[in-house]
Backbone bond lengths (Angstrom), bond angles and torsions (degrees), N, CA, C in turn:
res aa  C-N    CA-C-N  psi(-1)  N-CA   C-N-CA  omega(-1)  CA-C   N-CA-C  phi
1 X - - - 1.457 - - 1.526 107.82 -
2 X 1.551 120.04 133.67 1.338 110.54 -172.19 1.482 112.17 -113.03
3 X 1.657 140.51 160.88 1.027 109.30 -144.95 1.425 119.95 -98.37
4 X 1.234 106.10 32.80 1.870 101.84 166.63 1.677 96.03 -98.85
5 X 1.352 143.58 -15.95 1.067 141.56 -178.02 1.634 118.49 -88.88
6 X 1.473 101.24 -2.79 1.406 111.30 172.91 1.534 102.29 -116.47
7 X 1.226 125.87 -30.69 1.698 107.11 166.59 1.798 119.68 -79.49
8 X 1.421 112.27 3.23 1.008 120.07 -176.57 1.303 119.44 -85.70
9 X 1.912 109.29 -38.05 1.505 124.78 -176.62 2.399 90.06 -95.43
10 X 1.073 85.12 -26.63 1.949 73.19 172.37 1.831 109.10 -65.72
11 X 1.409 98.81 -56.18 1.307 78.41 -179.02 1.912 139.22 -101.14
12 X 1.874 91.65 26.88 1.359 102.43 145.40 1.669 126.43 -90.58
13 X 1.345 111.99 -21.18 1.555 112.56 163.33 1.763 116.98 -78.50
14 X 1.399 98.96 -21.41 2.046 87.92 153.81 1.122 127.06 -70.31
15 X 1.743 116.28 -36.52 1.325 123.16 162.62 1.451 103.20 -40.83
16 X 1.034 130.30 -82.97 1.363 150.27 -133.55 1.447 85.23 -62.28
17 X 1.076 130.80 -78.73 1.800 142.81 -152.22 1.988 85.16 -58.09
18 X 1.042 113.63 -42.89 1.546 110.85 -155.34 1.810 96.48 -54.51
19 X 1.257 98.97 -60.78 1.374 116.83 170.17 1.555 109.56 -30.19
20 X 0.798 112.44 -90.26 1.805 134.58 166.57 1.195 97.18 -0.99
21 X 1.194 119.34 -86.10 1.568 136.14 172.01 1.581 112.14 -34.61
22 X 1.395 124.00 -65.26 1.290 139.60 -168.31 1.695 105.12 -49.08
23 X 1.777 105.40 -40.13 1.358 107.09 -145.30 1.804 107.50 -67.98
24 X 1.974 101.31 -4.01 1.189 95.10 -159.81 1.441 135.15 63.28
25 X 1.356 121.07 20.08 1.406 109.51 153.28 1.609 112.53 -143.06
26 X 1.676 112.38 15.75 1.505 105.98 149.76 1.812 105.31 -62.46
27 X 1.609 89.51 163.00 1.576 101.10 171.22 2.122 113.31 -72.20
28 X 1.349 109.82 -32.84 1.380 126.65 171.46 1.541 90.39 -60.88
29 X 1.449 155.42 -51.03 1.545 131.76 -117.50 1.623 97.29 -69.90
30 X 1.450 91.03 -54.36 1.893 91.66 -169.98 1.611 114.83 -35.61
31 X 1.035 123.09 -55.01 1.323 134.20 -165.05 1.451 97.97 -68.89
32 X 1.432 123.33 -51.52 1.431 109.10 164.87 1.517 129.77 -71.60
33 X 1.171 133.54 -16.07 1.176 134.70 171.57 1.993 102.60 -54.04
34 X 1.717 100.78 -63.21 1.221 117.33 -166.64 1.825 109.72 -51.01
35 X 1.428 112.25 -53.36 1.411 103.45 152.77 1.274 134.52 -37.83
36 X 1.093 118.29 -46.36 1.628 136.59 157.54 1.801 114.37 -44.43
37 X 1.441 104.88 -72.81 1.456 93.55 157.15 1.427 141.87 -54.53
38 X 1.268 124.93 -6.33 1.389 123.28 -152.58 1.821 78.72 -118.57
39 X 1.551 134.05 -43.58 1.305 109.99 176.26 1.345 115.44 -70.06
40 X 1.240 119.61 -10.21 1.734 114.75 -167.89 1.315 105.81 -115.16
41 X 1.474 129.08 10.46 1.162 118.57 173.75 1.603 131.45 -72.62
42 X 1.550 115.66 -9.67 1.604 98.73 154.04 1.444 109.51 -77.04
43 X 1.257 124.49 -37.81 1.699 116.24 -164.03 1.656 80.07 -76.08
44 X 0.740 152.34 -35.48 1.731 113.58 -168.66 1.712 117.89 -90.67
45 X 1.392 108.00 -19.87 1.203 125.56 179.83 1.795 112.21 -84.23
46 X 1.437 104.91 -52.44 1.599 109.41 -173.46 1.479 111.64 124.71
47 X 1.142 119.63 171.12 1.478 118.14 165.24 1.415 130.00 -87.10
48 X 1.166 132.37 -15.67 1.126 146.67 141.20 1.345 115.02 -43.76
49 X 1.452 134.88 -65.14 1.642 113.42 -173.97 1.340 106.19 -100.12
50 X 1.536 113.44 0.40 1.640 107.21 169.10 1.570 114.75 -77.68
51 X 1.648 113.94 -19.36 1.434 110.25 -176.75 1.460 115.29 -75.91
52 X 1.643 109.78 -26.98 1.206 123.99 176.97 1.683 132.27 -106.91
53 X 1.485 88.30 31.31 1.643 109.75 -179.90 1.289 124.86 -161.88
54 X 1.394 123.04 -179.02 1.322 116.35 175.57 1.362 106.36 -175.36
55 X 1.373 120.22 142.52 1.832 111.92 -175.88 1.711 76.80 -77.33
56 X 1.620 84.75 152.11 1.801 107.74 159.18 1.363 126.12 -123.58
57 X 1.617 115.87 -19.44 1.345 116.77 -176.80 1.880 92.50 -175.63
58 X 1.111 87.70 174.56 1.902 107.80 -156.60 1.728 95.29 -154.18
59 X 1.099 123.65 102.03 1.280 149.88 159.63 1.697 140.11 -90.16
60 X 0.788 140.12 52.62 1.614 121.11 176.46 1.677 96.92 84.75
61 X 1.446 99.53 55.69 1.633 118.31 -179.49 1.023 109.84 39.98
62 X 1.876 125.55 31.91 1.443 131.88 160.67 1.705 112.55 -84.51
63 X 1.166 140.58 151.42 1.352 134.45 136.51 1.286 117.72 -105.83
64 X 1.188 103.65 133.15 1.554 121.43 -173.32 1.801 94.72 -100.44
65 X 1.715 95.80 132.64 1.545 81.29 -173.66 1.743 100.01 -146.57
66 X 0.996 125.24 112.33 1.632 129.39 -171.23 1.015 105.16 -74.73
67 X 1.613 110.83 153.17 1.200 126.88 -161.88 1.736 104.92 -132.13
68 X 1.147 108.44 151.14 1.786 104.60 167.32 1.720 126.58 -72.14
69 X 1.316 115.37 -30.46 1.495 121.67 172.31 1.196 122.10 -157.41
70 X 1.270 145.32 -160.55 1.062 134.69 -149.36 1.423 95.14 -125.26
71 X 1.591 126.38 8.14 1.522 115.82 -179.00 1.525 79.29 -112.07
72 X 0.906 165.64 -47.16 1.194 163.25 136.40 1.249 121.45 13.23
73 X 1.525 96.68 -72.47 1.659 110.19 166.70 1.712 122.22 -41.31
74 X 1.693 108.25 -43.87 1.166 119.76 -131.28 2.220 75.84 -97.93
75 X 1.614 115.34 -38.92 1.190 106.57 173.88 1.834 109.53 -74.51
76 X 1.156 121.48 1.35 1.696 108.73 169.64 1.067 113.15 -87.43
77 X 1.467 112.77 -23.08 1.680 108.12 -179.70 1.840 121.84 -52.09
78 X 1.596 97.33 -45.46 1.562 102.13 155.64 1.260 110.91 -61.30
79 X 1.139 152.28 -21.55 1.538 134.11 -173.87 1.629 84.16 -86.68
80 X 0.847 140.19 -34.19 1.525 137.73 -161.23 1.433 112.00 -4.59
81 X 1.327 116.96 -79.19 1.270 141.77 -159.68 1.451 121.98 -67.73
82 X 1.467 119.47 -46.74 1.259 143.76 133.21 1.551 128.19 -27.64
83 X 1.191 96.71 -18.81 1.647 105.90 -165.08 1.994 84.06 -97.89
84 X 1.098 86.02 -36.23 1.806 94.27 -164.55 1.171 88.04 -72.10
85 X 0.998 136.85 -73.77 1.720 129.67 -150.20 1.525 101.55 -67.97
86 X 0.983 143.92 -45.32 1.585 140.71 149.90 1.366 113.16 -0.63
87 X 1.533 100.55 -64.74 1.764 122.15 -164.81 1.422 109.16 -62.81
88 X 1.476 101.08 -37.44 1.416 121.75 -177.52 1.466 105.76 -61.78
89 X 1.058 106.62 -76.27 1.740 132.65 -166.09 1.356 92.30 -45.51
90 X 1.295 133.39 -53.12 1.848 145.26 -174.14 1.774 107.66 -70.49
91 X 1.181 121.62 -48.63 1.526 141.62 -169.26 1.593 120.17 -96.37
92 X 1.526 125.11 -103.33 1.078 122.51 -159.94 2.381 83.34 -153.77
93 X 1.042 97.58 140.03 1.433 105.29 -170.44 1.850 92.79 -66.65
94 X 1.265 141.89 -31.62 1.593 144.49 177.97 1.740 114.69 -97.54
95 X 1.416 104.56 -6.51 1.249 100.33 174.01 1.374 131.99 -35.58
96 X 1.281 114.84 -64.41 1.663 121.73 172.33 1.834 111.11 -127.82
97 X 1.730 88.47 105.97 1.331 91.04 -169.85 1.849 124.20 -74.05
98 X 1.512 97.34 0.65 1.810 128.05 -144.42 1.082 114.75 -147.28
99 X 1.269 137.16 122.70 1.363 126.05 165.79 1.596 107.04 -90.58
100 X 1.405 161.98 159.18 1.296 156.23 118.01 1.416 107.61 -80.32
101 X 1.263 145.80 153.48 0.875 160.04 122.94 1.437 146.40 -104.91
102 X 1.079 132.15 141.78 1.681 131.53 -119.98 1.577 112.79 -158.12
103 X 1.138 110.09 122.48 1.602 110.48 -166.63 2.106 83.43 -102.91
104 X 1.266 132.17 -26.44 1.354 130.33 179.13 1.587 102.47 -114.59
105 X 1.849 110.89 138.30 1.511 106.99 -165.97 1.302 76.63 -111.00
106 X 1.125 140.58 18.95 2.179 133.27 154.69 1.720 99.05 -83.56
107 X 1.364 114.30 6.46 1.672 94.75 -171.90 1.864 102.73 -114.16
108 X 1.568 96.60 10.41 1.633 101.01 176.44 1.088 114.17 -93.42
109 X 1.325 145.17 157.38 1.677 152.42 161.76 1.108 116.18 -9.17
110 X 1.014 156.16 148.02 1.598 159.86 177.85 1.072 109.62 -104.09
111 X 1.695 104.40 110.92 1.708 123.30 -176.35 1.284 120.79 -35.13
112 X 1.597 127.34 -20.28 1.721 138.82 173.78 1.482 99.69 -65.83
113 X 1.671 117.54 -52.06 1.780 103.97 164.79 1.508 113.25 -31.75
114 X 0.835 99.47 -90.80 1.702 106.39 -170.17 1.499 122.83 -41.97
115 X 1.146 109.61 -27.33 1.352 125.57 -160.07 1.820 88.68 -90.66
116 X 1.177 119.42 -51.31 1.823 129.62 170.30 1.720 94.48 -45.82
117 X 1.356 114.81 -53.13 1.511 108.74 -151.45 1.805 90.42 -77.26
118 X 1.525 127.58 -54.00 1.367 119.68 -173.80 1.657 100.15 -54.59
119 X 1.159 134.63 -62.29 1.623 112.71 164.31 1.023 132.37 -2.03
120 X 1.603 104.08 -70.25 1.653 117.47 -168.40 1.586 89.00 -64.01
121 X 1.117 130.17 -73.98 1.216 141.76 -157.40 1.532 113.73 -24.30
122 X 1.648 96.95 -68.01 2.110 110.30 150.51 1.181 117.58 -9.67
123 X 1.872 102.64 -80.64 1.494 101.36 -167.21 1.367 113.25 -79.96
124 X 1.255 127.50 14.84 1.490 122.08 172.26 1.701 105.35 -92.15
125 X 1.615 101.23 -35.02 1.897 101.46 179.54 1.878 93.23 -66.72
126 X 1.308 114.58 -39.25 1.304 97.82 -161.71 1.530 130.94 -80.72
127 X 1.748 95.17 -11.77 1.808 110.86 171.36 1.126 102.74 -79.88
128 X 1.745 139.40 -23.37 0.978 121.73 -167.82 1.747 116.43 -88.48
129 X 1.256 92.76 -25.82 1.981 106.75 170.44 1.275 110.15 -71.21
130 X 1.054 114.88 -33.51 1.727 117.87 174.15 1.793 106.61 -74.31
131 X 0.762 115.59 -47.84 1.587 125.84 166.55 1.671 114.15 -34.38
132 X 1.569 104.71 -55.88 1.116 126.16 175.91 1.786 127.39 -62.00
């Protein structure tokens, strides 16, 4: 195999997995979407609420997203909705059904949640290929 015929089938199997992930109904997508959001959240958000925020955690199609102060907080609540359909329009239309917002990032989900659920998630892709 020579090597334009191996970057050619590499980066149709990135296609492929990207998809997978994207389509929202692998068991992996969430966790990759949320990576996805968390690097692109100034370009999708702006510089203005990216300087004064940051996702912190992703829950039960919640995003938990910290804020710098409490006038801050209190002007995102109007972005609320807007913020959601963004996520949507960019991501998966159920992605984040919720915004939380958070002046303390100890008051979001505890990374062992997620980290338990991407586990399970693993050995469920991997019993089922073995199955196969």
């Amino acid at each position: 195999m020579d090597e334009n015929d191996f970057k050619t089938k590499f980066k149709v199997s990135s296609q492929v997995l990207q998809s997978l992930f994207e389509n929202g109904k692998s068991p992996l997508s969430e966790h990759f979407l949320r990576w996805k959001l968390w690097s692109r959240w100034k370009e999708l958000m702006g510089d203005g609420i990216a300087e004064n925020s940051e996702p912190v955690g992703y829950y039960q199609k919640k995003l938990y997203i910290f804020v710098k102060n409490s006038s801050v907080m209190h002007h995102m609540y109007f972005l609320k909705k807007n913020m959601i359909k963004k996520i949507a329009k960019e991501f998966h239309p159920t992605f984040v059904r919720d915004i939380i917002f958070t002046l303390d990032k100890r008051s979001v989900p505890r990374e062992s949640i997620q980290s338990d659920s991407l586990k399970e998630n693993i050995d469920k892709i991997l019993q089922r290929d073995a199955e196969e």
